[in-house]
C-alpha positions in Angstrom: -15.5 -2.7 6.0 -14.1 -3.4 2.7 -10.9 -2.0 1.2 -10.5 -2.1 -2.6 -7.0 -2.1 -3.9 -5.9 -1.1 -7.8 -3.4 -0.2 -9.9 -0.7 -3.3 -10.0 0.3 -4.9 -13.1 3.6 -5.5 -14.6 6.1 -3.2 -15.0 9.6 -3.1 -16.1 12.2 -2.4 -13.7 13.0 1.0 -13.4 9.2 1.8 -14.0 6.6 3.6 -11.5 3.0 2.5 -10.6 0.7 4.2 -8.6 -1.6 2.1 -6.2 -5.2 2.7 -4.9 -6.9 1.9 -2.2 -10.6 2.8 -1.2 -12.5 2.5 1.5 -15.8 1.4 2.4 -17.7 1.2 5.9 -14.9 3.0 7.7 -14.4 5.9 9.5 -11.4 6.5 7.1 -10.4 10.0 7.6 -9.5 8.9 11.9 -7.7 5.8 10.9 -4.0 5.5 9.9 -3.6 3.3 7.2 -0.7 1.2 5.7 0.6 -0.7 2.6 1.9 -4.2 2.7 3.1 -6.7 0.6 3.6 -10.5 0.2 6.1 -12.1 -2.1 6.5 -15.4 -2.5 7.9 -17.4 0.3 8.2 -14.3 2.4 6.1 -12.9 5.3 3.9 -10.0 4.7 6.1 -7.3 5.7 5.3 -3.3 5.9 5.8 -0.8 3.2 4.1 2.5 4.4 2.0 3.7 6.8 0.5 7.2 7.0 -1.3 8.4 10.2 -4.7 9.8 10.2 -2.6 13.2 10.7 -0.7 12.7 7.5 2.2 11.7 9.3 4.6 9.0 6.9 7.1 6.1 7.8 8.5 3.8 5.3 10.4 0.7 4.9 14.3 0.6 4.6 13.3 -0.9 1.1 11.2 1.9 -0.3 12.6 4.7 1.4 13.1 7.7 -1.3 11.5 5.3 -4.0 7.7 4.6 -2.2 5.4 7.7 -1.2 2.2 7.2 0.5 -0.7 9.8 0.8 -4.2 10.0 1.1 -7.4 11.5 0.8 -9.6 11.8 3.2 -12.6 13.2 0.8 -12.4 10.0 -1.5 -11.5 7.3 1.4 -8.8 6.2 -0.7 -4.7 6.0 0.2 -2.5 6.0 -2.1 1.3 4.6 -2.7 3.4 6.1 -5.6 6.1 3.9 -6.3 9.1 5.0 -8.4 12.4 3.0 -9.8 10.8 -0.2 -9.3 12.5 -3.1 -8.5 12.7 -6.8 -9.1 12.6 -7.7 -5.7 9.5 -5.4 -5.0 7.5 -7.9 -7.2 4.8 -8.8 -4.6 1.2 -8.7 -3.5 0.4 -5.8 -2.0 -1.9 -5.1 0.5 -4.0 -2.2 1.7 -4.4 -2.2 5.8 -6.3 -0.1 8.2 -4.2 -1.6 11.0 -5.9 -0.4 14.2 -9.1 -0.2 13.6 -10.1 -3.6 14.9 -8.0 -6.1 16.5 -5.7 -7.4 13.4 -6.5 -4.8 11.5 -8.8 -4.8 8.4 -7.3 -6.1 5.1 -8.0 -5.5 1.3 -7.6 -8.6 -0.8 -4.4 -7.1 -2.4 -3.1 -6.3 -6.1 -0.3 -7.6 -7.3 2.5 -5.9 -8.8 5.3 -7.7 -11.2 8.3 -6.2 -11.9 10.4 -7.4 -15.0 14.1 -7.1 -15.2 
């Protein structure tokens, strides 16, 4: 299994970017999947997650801000995020969290927002 993320980079705060994530060697369209992210000196701690029926939950911290889709034809989930923030500078990881014990993990993109 092998999930590629994309789309980080720097933005300025205020700013939108639009992450991707595809999948490889999974049985995507059954499995939920989730965004993450990692900043430094913090645990990893849950953005999105969007069931394999398209059902969404967010974080307190991206509520109204974060939206997270998917396409079941490309493999790929995606997270629009809108009126970025300083603090959401992080890593951020794609997850396919129950398809295996711990989940499977991409090897995350980073996103830097400037104030």
């Amino acid at each position: 299994v092998q999930l590629q993320a994309s789309g980080g980079g720097l933005v300025q705060a205020g700013g939108s970017l639009r992450l991707s994530c595809a999948a490889s060697g999974l049985y995507f369209s059954i499995n939920a999947m989730g965004w993450y992210r990692q900043a430094p000196g913090n645990q990893r701690e849950l953005v999105a997650f969007i069931t394999s029926g398209g059902s969404t939950n967010y974080a307190d911290s991206g509520k109204g801000r974060f939206t997270i889709s998917r396409d079941n034809a490309k493999k790929t989930v995606y997270l629009q995020m809108n009126s970025l923030k300083p603090e959401d500078t992080a890593v951020y990881y794609c997850v396919a969290p129950r398809a295996t014990p711990g989940g499977y993990w991409g090897q995350g993109t980073l996103v830097t927002v400037s104030s």
